[in-house]
Biopython code that builds the backbone (N, CA, C, O; Angstrom):
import numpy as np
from Bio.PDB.StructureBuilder import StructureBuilder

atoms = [
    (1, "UNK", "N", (24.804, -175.105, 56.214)),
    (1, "UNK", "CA", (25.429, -174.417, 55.116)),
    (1, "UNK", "C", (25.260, -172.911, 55.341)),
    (1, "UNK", "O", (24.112, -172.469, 55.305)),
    (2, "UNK", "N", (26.278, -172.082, 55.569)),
    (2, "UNK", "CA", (26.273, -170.991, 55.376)),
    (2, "UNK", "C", (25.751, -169.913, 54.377)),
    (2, "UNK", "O", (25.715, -169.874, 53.147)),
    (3, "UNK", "N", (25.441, -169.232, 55.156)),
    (3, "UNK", "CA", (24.757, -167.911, 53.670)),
    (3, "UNK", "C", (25.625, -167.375, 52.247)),
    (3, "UNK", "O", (26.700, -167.969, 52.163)),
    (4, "UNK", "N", (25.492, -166.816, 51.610)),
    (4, "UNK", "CA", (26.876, -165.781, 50.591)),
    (4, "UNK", "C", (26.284, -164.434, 51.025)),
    (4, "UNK", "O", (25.108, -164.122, 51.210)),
    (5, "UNK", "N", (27.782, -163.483, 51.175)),
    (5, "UNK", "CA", (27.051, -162.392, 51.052)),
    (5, "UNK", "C", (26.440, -161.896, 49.777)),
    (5, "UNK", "O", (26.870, -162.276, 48.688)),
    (6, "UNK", "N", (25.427, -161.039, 49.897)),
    (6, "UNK", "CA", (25.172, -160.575, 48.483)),
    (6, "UNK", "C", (25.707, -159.861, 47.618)),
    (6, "UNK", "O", (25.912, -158.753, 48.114)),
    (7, "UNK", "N", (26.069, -159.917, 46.495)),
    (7, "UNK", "CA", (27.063, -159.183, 45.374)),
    (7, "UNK", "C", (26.698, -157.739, 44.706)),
    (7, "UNK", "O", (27.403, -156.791, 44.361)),
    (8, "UNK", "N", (25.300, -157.980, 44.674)),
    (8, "UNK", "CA", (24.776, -156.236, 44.667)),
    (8, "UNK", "C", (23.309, -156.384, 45.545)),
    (8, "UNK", "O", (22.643, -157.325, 45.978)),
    (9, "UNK", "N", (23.223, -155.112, 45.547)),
    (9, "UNK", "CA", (22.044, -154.568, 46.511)),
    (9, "UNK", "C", (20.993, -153.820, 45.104)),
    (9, "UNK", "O", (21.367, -152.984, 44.282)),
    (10, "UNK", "N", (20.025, -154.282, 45.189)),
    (10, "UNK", "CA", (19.413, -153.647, 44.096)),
    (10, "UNK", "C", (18.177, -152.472, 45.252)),
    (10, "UNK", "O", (17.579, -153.180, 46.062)),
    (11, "UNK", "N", (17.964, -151.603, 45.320)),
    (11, "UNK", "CA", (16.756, -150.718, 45.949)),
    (11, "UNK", "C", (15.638, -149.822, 45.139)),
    (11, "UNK", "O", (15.903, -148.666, 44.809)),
    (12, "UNK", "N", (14.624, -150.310, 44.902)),
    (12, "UNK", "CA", (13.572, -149.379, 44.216)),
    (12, "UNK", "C", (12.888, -148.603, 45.121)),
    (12, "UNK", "O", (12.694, -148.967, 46.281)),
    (13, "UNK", "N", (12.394, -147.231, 44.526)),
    (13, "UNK", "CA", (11.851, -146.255, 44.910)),
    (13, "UNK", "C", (10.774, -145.792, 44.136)),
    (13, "UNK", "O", (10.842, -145.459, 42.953)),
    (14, "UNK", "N", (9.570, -145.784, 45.000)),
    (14, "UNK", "CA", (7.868, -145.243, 44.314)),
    (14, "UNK", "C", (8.241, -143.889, 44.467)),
    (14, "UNK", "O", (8.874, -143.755, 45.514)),
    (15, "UNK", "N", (8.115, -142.916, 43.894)),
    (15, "UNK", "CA", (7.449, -141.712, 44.029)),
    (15, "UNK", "C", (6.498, -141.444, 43.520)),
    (15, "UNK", "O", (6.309, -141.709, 42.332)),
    (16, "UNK", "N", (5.525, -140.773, 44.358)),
    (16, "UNK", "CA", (3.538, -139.866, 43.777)),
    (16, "UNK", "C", (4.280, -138.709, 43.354)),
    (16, "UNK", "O", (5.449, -138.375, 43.552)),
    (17, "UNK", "N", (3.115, -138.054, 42.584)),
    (17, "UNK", "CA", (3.092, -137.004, 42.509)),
    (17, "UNK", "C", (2.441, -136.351, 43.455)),
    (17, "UNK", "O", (1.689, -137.102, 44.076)),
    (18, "UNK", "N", (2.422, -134.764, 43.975)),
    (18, "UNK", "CA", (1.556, -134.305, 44.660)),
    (18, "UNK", "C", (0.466, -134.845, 44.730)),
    (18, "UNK", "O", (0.203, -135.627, 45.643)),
    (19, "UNK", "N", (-0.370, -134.540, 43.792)),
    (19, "UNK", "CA", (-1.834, -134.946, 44.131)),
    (19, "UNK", "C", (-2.079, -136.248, 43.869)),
    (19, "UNK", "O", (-3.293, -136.285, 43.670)),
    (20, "UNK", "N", (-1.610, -137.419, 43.744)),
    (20, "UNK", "CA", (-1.830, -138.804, 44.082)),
    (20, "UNK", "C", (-0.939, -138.836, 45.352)),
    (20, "UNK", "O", (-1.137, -139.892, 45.953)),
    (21, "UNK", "N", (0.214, -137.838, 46.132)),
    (21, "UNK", "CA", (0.199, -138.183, 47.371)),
    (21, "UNK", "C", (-0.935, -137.921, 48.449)),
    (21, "UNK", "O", (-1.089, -138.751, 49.345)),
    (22, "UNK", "N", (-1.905, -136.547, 48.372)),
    (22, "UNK", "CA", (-2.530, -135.980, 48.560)),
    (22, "UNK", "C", (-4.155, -137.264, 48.944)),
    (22, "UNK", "O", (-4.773, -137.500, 49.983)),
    (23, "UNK", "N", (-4.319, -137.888, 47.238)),
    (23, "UNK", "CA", (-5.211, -138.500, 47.819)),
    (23, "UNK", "C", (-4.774, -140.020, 48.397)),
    (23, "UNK", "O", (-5.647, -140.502, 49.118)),
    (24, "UNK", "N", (-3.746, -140.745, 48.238)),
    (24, "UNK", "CA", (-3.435, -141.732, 49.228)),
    (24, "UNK", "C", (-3.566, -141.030, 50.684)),
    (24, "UNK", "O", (-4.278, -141.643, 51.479)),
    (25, "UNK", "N", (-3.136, -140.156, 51.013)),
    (25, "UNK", "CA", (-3.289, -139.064, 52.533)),
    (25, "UNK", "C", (-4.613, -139.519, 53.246)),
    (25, "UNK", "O", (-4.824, -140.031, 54.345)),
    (26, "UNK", "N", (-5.521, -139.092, 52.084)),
    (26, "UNK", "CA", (-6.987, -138.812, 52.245)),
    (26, "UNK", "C", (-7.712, -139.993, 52.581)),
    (26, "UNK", "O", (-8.614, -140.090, 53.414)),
    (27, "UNK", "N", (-7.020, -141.265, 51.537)),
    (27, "UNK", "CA", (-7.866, -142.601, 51.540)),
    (27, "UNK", "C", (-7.833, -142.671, 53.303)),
    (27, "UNK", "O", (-8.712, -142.660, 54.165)),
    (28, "UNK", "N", (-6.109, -142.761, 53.325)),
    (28, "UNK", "CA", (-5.769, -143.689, 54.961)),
    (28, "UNK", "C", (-6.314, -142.842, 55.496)),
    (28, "UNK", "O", (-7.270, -143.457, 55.968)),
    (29, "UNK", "N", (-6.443, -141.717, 55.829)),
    (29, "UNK", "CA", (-7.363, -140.932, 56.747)),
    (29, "UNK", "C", (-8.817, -141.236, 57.042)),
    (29, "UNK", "O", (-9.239, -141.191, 58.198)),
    (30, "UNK", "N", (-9.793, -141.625, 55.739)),
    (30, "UNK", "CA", (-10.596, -141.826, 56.123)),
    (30, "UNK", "C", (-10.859, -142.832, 55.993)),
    (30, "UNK", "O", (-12.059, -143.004, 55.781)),
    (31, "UNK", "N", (-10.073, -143.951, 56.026)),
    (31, "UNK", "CA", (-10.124, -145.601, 56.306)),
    (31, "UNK", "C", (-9.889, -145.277, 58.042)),
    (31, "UNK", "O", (-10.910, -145.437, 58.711)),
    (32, "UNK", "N", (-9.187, -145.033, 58.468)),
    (32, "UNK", "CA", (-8.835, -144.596, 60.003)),
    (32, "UNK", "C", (-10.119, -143.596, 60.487)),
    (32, "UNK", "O", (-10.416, -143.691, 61.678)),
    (33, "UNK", "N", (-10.670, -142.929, 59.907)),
    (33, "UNK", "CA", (-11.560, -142.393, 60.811)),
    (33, "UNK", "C", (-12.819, -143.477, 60.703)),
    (33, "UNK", "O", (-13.602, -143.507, 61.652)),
    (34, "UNK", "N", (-13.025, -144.324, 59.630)),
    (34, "UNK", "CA", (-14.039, -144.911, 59.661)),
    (34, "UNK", "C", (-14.017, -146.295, 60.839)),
    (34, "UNK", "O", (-14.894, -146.945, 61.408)),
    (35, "UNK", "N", (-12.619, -146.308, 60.826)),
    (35, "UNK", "CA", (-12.405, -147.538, 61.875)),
    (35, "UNK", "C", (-12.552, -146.998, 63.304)),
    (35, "UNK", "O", (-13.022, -147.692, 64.207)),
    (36, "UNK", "N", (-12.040, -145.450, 63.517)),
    (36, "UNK", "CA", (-12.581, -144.988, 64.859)),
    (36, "UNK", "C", (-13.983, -144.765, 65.191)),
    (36, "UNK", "O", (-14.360, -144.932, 66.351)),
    (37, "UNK", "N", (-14.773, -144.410, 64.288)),
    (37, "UNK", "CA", (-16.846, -144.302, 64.199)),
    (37, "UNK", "C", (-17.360, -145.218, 64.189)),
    (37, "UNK", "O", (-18.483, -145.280, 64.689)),
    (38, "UNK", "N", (-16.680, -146.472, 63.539)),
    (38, "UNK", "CA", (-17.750, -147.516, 63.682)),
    (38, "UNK", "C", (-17.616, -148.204, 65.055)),
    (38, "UNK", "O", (-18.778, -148.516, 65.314)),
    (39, "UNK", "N", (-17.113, -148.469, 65.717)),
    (39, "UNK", "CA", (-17.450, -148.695, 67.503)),
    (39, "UNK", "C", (-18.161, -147.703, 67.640)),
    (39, "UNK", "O", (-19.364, -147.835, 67.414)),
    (40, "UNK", "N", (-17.672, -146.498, 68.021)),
    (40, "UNK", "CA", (-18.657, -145.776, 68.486)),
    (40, "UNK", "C", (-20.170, -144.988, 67.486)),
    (40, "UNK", "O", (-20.686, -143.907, 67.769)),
    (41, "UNK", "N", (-20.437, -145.570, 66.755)),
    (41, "UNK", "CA", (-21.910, -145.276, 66.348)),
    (41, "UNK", "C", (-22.255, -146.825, 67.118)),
    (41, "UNK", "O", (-23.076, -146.655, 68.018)),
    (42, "UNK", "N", (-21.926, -147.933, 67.009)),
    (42, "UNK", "CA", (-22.375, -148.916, 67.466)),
    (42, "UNK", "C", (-22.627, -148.708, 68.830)),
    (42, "UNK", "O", (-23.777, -148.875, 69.236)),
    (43, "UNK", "N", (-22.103, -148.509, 69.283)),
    (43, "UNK", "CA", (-22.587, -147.727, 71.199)),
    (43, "UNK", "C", (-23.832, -147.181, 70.870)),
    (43, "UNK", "O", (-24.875, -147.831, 70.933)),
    (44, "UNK", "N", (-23.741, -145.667, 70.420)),
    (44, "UNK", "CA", (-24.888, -145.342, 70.211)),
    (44, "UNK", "C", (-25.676, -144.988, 69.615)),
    (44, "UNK", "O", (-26.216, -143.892, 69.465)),
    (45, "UNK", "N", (-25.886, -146.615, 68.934)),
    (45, "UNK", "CA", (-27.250, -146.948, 68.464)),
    (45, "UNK", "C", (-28.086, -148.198, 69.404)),
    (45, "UNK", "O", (-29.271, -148.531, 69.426)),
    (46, "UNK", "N", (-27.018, -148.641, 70.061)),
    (46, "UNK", "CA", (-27.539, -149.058, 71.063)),
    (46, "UNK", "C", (-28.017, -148.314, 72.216)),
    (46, "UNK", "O", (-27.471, -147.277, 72.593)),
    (47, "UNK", "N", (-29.658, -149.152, 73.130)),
    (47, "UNK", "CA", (-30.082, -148.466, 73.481)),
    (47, "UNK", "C", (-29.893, -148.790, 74.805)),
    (47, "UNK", "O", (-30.381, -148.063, 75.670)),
    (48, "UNK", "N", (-29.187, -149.883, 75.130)),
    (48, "UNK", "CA", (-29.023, -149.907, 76.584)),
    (48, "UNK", "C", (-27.827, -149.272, 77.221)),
    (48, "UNK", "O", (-27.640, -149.059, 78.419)),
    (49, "UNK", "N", (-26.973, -148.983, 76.099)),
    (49, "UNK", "CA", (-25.235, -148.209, 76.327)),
    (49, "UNK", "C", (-25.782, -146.832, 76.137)),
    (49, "UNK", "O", (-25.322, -145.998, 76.916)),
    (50, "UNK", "N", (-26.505, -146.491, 75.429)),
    (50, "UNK", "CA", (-26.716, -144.958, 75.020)),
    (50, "UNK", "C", (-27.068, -144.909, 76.469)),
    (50, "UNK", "O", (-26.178, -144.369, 77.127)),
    (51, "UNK", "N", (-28.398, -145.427, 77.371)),
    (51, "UNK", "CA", (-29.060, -145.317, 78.843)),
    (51, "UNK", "C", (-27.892, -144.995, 79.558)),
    (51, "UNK", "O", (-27.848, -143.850, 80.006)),
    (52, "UNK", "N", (-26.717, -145.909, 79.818)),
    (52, "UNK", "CA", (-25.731, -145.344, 80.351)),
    (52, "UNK", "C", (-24.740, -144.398, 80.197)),
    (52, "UNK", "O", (-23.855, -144.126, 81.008)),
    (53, "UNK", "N", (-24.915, -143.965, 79.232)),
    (53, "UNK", "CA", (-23.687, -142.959, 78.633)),
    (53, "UNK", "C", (-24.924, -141.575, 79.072)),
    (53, "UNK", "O", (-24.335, -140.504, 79.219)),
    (54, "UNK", "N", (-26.510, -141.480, 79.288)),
    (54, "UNK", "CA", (-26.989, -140.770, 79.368)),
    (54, "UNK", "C", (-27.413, -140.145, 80.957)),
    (54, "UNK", "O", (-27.740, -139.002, 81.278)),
    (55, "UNK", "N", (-27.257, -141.425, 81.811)),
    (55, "UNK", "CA", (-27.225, -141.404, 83.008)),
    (55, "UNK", "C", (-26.030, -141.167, 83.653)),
    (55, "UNK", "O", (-26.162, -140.803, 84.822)),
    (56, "UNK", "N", (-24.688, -141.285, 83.160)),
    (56, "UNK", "CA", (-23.375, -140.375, 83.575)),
    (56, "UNK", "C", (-23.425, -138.908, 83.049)),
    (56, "UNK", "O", (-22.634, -138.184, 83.653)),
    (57, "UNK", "N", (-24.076, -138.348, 82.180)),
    (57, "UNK", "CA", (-24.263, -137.176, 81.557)),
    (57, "UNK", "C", (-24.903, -136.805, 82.746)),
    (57, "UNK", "O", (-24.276, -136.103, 83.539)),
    (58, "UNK", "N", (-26.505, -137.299, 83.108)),
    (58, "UNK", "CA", (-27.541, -136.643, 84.424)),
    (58, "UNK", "C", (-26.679, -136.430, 85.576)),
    (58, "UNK", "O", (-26.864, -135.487, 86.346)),
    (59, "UNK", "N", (-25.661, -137.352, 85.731)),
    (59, "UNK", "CA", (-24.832, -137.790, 87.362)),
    (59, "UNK", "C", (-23.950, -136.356, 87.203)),
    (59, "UNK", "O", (-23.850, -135.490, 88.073)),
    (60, "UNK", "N", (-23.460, -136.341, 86.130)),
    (60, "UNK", "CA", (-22.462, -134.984, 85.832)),
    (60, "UNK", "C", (-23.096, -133.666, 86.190)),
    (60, "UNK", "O", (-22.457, -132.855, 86.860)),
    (61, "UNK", "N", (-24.364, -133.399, 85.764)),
    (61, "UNK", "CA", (-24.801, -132.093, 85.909)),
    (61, "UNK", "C", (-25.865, -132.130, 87.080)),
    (61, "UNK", "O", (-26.825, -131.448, 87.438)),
    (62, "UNK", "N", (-25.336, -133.046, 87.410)),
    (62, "UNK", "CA", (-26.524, -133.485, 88.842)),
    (62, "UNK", "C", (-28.090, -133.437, 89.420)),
    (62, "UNK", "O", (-28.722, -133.110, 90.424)),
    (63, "UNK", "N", (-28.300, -134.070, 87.891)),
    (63, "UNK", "CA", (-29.926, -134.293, 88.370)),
    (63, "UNK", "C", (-30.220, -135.786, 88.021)),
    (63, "UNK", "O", (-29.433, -136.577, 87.500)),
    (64, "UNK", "N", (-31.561, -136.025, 88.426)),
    (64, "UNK", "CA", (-31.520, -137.393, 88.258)),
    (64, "UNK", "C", (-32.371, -137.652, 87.021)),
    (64, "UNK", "O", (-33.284, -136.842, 86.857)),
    (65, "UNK", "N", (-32.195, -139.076, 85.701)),
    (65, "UNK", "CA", (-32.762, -138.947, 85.043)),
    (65, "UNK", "C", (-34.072, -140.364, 84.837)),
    (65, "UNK", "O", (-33.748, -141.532, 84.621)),
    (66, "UNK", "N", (-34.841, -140.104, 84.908)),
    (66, "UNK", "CA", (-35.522, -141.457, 85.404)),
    (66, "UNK", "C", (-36.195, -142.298, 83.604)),
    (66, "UNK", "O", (-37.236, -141.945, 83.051)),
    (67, "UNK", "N", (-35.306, -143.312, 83.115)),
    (67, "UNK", "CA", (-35.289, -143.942, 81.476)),
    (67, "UNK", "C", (-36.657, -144.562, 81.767)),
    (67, "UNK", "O", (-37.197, -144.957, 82.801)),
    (68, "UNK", "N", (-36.994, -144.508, 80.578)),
    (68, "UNK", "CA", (-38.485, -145.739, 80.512)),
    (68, "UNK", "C", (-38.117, -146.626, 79.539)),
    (68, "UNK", "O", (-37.012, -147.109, 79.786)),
    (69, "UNK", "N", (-38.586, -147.008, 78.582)),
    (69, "UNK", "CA", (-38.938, -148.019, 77.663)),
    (69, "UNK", "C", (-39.234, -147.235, 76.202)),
    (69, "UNK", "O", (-40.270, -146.644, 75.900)),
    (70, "UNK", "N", (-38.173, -147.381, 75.486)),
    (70, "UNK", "CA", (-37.913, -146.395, 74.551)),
    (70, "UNK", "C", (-37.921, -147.793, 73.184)),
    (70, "UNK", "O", (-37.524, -148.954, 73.283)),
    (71, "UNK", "N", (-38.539, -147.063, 71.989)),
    (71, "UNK", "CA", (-38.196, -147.542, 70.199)),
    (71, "UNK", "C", (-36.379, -147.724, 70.046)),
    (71, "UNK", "O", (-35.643, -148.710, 70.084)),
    (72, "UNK", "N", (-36.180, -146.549, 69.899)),
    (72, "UNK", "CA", (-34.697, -146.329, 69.571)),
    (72, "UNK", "C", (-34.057, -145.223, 70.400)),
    (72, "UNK", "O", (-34.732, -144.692, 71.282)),
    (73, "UNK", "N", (-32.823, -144.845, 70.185)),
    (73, "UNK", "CA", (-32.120, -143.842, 70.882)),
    (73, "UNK", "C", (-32.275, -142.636, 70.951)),
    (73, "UNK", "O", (-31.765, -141.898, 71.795)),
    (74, "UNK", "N", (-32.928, -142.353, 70.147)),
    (74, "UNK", "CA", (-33.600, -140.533, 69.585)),
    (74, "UNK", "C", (-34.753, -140.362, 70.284)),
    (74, "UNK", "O", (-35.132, -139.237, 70.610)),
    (75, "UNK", "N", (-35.486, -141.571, 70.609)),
    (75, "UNK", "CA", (-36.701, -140.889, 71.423)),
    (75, "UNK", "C", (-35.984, -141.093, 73.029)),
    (75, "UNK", "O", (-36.534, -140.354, 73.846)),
    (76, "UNK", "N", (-35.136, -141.746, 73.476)),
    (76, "UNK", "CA", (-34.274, -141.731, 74.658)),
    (76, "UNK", "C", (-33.874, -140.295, 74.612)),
    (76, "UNK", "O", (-34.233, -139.457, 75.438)),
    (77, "UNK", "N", (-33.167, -140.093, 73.666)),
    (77, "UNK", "CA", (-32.576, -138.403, 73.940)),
    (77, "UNK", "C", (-33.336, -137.199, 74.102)),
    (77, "UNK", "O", (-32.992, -136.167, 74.679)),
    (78, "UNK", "N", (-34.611, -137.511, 73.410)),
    (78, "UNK", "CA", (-35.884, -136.389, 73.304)),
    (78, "UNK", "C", (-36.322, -136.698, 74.684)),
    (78, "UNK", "O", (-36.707, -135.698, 75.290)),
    (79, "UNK", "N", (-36.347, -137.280, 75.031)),
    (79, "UNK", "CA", (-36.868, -137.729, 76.622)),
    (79, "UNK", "C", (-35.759, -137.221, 77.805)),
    (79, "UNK", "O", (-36.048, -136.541, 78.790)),
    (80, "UNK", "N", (-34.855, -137.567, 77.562)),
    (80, "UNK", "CA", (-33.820, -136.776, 78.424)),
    (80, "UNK", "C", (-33.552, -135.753, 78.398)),
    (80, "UNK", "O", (-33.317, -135.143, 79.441)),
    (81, "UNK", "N", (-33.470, -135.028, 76.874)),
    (81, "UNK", "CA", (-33.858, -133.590, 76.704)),
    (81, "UNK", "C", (-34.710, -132.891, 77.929)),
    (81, "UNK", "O", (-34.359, -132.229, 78.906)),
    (82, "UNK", "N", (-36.000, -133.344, 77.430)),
    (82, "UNK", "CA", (-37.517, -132.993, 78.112)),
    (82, "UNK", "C", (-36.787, -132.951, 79.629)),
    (82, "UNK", "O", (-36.605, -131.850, 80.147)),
    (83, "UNK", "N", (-36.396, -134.109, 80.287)),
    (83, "UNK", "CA", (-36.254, -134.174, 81.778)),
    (83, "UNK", "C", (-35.443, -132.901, 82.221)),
    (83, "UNK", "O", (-35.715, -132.045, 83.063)),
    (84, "UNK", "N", (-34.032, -133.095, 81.133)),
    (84, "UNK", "CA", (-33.306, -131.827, 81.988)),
    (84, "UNK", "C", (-33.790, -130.628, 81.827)),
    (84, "UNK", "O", (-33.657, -129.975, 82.861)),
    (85, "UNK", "N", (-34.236, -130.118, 81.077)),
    (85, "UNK", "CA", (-34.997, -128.854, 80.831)),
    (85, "UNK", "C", (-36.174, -128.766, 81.689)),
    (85, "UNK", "O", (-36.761, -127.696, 81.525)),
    (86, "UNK", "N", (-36.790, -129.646, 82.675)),
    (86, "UNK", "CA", (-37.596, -129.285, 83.808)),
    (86, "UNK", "C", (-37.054, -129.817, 84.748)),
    (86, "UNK", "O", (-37.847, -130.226, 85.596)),
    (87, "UNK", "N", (-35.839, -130.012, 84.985)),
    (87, "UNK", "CA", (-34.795, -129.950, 86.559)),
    (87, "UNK", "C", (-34.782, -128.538, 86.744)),
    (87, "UNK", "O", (-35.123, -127.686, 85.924)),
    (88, "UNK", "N", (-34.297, -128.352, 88.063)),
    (88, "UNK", "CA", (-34.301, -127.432, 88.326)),
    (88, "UNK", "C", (-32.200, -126.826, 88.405)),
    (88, "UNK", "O", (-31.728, -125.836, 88.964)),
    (89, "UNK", "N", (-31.443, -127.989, 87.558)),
    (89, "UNK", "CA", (-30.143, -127.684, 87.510)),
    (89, "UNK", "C", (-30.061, -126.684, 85.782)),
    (89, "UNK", "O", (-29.238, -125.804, 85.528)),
    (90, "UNK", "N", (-30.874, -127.053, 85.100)),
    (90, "UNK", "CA", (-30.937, -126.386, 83.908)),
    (90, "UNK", "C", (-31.274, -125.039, 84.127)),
    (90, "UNK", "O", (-30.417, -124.222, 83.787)),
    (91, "UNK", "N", (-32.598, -124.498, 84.746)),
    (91, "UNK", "CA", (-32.555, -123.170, 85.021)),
    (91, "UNK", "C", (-31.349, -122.675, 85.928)),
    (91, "UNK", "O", (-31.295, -121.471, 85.675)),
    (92, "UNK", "N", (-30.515, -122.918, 86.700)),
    (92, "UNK", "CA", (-29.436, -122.793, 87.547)),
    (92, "UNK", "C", (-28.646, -122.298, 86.377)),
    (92, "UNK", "O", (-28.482, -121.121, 86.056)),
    (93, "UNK", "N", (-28.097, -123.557, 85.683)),
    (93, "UNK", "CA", (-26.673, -123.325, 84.343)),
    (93, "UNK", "C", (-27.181, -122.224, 83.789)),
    (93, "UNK", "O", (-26.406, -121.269, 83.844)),
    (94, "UNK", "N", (-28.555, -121.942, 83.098)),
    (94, "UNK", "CA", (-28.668, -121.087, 82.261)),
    (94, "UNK", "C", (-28.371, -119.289, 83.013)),
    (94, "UNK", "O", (-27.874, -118.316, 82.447)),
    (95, "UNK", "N", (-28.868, -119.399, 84.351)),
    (95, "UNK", "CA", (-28.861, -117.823, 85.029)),
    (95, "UNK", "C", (-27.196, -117.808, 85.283)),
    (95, "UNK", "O", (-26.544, -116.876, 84.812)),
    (96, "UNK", "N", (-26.408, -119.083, 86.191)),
    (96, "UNK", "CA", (-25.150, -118.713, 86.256)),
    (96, "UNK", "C", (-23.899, -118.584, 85.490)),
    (96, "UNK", "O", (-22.742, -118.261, 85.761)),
    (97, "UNK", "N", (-24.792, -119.093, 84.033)),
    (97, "UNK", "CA", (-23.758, -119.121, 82.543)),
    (97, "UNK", "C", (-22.400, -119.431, 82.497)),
    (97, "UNK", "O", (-21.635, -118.922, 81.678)),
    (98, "UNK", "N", (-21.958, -120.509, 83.619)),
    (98, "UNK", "CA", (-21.217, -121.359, 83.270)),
    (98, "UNK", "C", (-19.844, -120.849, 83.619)),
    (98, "UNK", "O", (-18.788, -121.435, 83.379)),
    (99, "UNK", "N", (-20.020, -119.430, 84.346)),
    (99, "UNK", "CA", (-18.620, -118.400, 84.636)),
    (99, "UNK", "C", (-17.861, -119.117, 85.366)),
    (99, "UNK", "O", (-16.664, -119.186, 85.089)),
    (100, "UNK", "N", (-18.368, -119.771, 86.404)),
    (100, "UNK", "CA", (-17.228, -120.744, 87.791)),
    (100, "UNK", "C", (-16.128, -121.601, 87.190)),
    (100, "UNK", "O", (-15.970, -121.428, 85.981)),
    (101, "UNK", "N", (-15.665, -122.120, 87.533)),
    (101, "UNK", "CA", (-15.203, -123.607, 87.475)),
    (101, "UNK", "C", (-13.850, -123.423, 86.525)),
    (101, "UNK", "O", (-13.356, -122.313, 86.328)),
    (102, "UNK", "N", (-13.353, -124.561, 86.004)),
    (102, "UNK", "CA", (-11.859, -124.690, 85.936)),
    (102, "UNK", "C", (-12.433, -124.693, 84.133)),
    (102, "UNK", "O", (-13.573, -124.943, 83.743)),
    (103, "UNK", "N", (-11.267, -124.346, 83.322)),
    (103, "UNK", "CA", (-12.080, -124.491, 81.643)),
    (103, "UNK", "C", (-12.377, -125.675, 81.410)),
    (103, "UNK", "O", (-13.583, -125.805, 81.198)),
    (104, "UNK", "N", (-11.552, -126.996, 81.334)),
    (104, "UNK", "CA", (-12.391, -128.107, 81.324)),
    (104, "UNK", "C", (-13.842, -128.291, 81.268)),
    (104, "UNK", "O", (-14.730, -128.316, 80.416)),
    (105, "UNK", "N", (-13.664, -128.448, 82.958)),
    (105, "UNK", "CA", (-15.430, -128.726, 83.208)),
    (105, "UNK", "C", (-16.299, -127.149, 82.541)),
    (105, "UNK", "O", (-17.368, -127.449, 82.008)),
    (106, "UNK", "N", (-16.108, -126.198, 82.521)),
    (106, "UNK", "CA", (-16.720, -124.768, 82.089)),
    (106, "UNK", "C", (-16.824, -125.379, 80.164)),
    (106, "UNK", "O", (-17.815, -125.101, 79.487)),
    (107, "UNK", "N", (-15.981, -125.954, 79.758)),
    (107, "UNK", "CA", (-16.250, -126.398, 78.480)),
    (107, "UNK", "C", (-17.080, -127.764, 78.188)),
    (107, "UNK", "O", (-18.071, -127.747, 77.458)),
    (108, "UNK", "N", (-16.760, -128.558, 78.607)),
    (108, "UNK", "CA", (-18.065, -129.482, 79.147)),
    (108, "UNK", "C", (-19.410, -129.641, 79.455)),
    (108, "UNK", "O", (-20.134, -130.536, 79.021)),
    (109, "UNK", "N", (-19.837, -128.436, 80.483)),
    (109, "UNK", "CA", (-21.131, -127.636, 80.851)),
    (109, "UNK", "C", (-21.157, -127.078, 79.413)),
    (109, "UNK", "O", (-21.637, -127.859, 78.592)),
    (110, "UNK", "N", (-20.865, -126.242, 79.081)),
    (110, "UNK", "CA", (-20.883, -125.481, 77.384)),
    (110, "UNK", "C", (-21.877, -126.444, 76.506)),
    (110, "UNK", "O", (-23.034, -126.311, 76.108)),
    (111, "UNK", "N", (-20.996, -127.362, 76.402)),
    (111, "UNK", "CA", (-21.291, -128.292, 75.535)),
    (111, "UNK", "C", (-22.306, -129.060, 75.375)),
    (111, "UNK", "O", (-22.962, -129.171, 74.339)),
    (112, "UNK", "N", (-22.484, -129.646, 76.439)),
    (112, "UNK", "CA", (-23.762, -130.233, 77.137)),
    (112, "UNK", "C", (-25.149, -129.175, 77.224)),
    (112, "UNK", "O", (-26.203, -129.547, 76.709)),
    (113, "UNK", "N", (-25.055, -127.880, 77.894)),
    (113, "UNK", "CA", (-25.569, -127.441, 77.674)),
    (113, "UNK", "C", (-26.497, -127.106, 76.283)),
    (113, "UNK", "O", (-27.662, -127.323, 75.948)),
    (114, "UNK", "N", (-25.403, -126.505, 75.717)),
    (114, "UNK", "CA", (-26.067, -126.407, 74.355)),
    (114, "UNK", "C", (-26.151, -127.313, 73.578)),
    (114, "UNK", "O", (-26.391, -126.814, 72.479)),
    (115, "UNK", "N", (-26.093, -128.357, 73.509)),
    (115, "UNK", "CA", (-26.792, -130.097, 73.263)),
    (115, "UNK", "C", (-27.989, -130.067, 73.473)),
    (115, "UNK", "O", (-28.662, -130.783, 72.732)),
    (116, "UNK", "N", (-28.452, -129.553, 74.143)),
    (116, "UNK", "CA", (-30.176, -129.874, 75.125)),
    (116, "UNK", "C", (-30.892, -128.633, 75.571)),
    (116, "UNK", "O", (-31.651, -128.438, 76.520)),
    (117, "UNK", "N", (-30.284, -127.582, 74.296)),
    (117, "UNK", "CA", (-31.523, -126.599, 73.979)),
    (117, "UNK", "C", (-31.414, -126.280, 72.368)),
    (117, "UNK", "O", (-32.239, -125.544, 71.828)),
]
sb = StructureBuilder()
sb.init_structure("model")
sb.init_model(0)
sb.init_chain("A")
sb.init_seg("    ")
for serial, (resi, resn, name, xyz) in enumerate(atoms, 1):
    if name == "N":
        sb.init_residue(resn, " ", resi, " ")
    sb.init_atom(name, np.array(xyz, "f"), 0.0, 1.0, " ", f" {name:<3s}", serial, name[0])
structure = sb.get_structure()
C-alpha cells in the first residue's frame, strides 16, 4: 500500500533568549570538556602510564630517568623533578635559554622547563 502525500506541513520553532542561549553554550561546553579530562586525569593518576609519559619527557630532553617504587604520582613527579635538576641537561637549558631550535620544540623546552623549577 502506498503512502499519501501529506496535506500540510506543520514546523515548530524553539527560540532562547540570550542568556538561556548563553547558558545551554556553557552546559555543552562543559559536558564536552568534562568528557575530554576524564581519560586523561585517568592516565595520570595512574602510576604506571604517568612512568611512561615521564620517561618520554626524560628521552625528549635527553637524560635518563631512573623510576623506583612510588605511593602515588606526585611523589613520581617530585622524584623526577629532583633527577632532572641534577642532570647535567638542566644546567645546559638553563645557561643556553632555549634561543636554538625551531618554535615548536623552543616552546616545548619552555614549558617543560618551567614545569620542573
Amino acid at each position: 500500500m502506498t503512502k499519501r502525500d501529506p496535506d500540510q506541513v506543520i514546523e515548530y520553532r524553539i527560540s532562547l533568549q540570550d542568556k538561556l542561549n548563553e547558558q545551554v553554550d556553557s552546559a555543552i561546553l562543559a559536558y564536552q570538556f568534562g568528557r575530554f579530562t576524564s581519560p586523561l586525569v585517568d592516565i595520570l593518576k595512574d602510576n604506571t602510564a604517568m612512568a611512561l609519559i615521564l620517561s618520554a619527557i626524560a628521552g625528549y630532553l635527553g637524560f635518563s630517568w631512573v623510576s623506583g617504587k612510588y605511593e602515588d604520582t606526585m611523589e613520581m613527579f617530585e622524584d623526577f623533578k629532583t633527577q632532572f635538576k641534577q642532570s647535567p641537561q638542566y644546567h645546559e637549558a638553563g645557561l643556553k635559554g632555549f634561543e636554538e631550535g625551531s618554535p615548536l620544540p623552543n616552546f616545548i623546552d619552555r614549558v617543560l622547563f618551567s614545569m620542573f623549577n
